[in-house]
SELOVEX-51050 format. One line per field, with one value per residue (C-alpha): residue number from 1; x, y, z. Coordinates in Angstrom, 2 decimals, always signed. Each point is the difference from the previous one (the first is absolute). Layout:
BEGIN
num <- c(NUM ...)
px <- c(X ...)
py <- c(Y ...)
pz <- c(Z ...)
***
This chain:
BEGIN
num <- c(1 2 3 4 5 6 7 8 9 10 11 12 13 14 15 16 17 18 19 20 21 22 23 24 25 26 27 28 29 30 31 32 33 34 35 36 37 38 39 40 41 42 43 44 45 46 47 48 49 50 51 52 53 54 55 56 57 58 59 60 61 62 63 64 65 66 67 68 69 70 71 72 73 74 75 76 77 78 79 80 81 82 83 84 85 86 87 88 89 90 91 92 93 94 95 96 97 98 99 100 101 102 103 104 105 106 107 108 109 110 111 112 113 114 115 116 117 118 119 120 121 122 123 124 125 126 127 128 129 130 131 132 133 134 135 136 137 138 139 140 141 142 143 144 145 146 147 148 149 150 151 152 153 154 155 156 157 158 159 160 161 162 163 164 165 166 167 168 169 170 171 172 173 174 175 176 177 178 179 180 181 182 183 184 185 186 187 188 189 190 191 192 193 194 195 196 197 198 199 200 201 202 203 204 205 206 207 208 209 210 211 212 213 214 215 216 217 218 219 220 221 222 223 224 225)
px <- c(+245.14 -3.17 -1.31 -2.53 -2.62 -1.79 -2.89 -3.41 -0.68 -1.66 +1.38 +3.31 +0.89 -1.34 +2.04 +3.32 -0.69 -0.28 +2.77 +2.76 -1.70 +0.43 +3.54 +0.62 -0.43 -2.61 -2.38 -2.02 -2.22 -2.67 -2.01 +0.71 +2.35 -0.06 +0.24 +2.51 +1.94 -0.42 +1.22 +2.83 +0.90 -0.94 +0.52 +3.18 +0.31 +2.59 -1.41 -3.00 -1.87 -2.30 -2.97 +0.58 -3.71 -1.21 -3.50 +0.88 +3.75 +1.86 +3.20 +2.29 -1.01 +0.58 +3.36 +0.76 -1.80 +2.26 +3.48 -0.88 -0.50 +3.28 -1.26 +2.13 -2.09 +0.46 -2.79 -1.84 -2.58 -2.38 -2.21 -2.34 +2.06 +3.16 +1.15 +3.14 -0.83 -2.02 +2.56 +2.68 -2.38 +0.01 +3.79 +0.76 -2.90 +2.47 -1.97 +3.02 -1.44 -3.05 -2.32 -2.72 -3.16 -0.82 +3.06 +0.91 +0.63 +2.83 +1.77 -1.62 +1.81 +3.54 -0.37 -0.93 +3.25 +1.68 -0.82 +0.21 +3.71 +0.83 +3.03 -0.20 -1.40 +2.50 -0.97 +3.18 -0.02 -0.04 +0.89 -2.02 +1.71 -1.50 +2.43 +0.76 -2.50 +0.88 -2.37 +1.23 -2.53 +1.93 -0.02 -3.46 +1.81 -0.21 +2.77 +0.48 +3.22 +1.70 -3.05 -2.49 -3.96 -2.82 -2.41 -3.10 -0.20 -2.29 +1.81 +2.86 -1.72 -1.31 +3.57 +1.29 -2.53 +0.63 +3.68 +0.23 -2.51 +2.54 -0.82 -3.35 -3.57 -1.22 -3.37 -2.59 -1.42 +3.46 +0.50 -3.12 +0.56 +3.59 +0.25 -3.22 -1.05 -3.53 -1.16 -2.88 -0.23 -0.91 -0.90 +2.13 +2.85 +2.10 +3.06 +0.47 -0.31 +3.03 +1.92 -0.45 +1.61 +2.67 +0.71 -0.15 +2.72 +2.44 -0.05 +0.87 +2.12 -0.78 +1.42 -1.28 -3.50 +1.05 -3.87 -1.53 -4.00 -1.30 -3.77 -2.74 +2.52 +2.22 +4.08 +3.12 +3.40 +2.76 +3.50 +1.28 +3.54)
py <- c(-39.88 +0.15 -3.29 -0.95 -2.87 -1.85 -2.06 -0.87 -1.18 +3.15 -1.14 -1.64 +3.31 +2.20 -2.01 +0.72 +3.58 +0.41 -1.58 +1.39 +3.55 -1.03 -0.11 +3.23 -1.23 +1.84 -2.87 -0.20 -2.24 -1.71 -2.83 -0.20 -1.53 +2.36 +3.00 -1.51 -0.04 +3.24 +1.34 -2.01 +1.68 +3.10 +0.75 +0.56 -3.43 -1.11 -3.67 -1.46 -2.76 -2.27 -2.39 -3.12 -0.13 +3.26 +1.05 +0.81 -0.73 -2.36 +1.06 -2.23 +1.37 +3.82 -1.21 -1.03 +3.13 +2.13 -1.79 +0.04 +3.88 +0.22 +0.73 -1.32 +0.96 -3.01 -2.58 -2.14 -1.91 -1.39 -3.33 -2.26 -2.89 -1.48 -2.23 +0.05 -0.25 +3.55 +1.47 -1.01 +2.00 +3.05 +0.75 -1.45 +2.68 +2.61 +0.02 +0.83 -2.19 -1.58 -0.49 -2.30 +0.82 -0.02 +2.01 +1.91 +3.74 -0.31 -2.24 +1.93 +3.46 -2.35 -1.07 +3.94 +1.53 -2.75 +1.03 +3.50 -0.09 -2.50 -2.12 -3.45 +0.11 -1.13 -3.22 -0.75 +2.45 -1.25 +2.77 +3.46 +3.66 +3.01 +2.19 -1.35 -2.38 -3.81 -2.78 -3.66 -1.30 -3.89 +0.65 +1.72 +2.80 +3.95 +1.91 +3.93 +1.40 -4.03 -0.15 -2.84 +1.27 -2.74 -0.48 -2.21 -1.81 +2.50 +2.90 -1.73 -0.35 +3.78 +1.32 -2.19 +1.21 +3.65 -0.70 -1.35 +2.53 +2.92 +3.11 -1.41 +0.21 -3.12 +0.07 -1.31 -2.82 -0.84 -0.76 -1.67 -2.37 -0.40 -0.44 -1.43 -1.19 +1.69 +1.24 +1.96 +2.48 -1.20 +3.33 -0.16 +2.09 -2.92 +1.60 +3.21 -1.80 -2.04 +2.71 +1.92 -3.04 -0.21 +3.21 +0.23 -3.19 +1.93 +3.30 -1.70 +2.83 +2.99 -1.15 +1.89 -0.98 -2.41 -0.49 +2.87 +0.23 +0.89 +1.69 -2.36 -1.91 -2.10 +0.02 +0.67 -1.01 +2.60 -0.88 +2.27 +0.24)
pz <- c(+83.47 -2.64 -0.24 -2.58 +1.71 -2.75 +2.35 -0.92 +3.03 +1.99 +3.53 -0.77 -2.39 +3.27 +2.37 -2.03 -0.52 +3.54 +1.00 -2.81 +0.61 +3.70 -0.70 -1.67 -3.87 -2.38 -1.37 -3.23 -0.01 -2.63 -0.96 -4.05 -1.25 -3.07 +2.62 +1.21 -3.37 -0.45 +3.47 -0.71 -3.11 +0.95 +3.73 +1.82 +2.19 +1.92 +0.45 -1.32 +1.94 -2.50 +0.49 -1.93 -0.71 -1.18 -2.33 -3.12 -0.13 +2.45 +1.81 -2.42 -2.68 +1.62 +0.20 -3.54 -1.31 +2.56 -0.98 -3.58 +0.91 +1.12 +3.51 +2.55 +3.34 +2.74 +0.02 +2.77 -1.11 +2.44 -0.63 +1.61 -2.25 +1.41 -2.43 -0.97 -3.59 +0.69 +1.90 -3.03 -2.47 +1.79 +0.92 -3.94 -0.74 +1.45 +3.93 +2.35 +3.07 +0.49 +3.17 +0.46 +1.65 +2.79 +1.15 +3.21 -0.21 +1.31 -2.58 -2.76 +1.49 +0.14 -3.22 -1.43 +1.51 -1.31 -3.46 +0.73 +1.52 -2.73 +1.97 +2.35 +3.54 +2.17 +1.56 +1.80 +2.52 +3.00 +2.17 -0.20 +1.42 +0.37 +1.81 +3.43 -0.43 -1.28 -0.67 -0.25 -1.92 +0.95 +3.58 -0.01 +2.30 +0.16 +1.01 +0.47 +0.92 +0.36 +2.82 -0.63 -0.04 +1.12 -2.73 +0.02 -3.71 -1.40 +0.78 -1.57 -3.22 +0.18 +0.68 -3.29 -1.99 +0.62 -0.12 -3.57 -0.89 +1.26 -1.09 -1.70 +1.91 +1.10 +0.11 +2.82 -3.18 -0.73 +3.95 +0.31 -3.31 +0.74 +3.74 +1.03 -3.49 +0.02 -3.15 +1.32 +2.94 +2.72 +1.42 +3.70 +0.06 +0.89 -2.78 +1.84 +3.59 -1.32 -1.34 +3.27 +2.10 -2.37 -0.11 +4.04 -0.40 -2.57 +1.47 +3.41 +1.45 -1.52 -3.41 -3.27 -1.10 -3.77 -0.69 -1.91 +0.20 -3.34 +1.03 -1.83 -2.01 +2.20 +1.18 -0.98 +1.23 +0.06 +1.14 +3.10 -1.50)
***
C-alpha cells in the first residue's frame, strides 16, 4: 500500500517509515501539516497516518478539510493525549482509529491492515491451520500430521505469530515486539536461533520446510498443502 506519514517528530516519523517500508508499503512522509494537506489531496494514498500535533495545521483539522473534500482515504491519527474527550474529537472529526503514543510497531502495522482490508479481525479463533499443521491456541499444543511437536513457550508464540500472519511476512521487529516485547534491537540473533529450533522441531522427519526466510526482511509461513 502507499501510505502518507504526517510526523513532526524526526525519529518517531523515521521509525514508522522504516518499519511500513520494512513491510513492503511505499511511505511518504513529512513534517507540515499543510504538506500534508496537500499530499492528501493530491497524491494517490491508500492510507494516511496523521500526527495529532502538527506545525502549521493539526491532524484534526487535516481531517475535516479532507472529508469536507470529499476524500475518503482511511485515517489513523496518532497522539501523545489519551483522553477520551480527545480521542472522541478525532473519530467525530472523520479519523478511522486512533493510537496513542507511545505505541509498539507492531500494533501500529495491526491496526494499518486493518484499515487497509477494511473487515473485523477475528478474535475468536482459537485454533490456527496451515495445511497439516494445527495449533490449539487453548491447549497451547502443535500438531503436524495428528502428531504432537514439543515447543518451549517462545517458540509457541513465534509459530502463532507466523501462523495468523499466513501468507504475510512477519518481520524480525514484529517478533521481537510481539514475542519478547522488546522495542529496540537488541543486536543477538536470538530470532533466527529460535526459528532454526523450531524449524528443526516441525520438520521432524523429513517433512516440508512451512517457514519461508525472506533475505533482510524476516519470515513467512506457507502451508505445505
Amino acid at each position: 500500500m502507499r501510505i502518507l506519514v504526517a510526523e513532526d517528530d524526526t525519529e518517531t516519523a523515521e521509525y514508522i517509515r522504516a518499519g511500513l517500508e520494512e513491510l513492503g508499503h511505499n511511505v511518504l512522509v513529512t513534517g507540515d501539516g499543510i504538506e500534508a494537506m496537500h499530499l492528501l489531496s493530491t497524491e494517490q494514498v491508500d492510507i494516511a497516518i496523521l500526527d495529532r500535533m502538527l506545525p502549521r495545521l493539526d491532524g484534526v483539522s487535516i481531517v475535516r478539510r479532507a472529508r469536507a473534500a470529499g476524500i475518503d482515504v482511511p485515517v489513523l491519527l496518532l497522539t501523545a493525549l489519551g483522553s477520551i474527550e480527545d480521542r472522541v474529537t478525532g473519530l467525530k472529526a472523520g479519523s478511522d482509529d486512533y493510537l496513542v503514543k507511545p505505541f509498539a510497531f507492531s500494533e501500529l502495522a495491526a491496526r494499518v491492515d486493518a484499515l487497509g482490508r477494511r473487515k473485523p479481525l477475528n478474535t475468536e479463533a482459537t485454533r490456527l491451520e496451515s495445511g497439516s499443521l494445527v495449533l490449539d491456541l487453548l491447549k497451547r499444543q502443535a500438531l503436524r500430521e495428528g502428531i504432537p511437536i514439543p515447543l518451549q513457550p517462545r517458540e509457541f508464540s513465534i509459530l502463532e505469530e507466523l501462523m495468523r500472519e499466513e501468507g504475510k511476512v512477519v518481520t524480525r521487529t514484529m517478533l521481537l515486539e510481539r514475542v519478547w516485547n522488546y522495542h529496540f534491537d537488541p543486536q543477538t540473533n536470538i530470532v533466527d536461533t529460535h526459528i532454526s529450533r523450531l524449524r528443526s522441531k516441525l520438520n521432524e522427519g523429513g517433512k516440508a520446510d512451512l517457514i519461508r526466510t525472506i533475505r533482510g526482511v524476516g519470515y513467512r509461513m506457507a502451508a505445505d498443502g
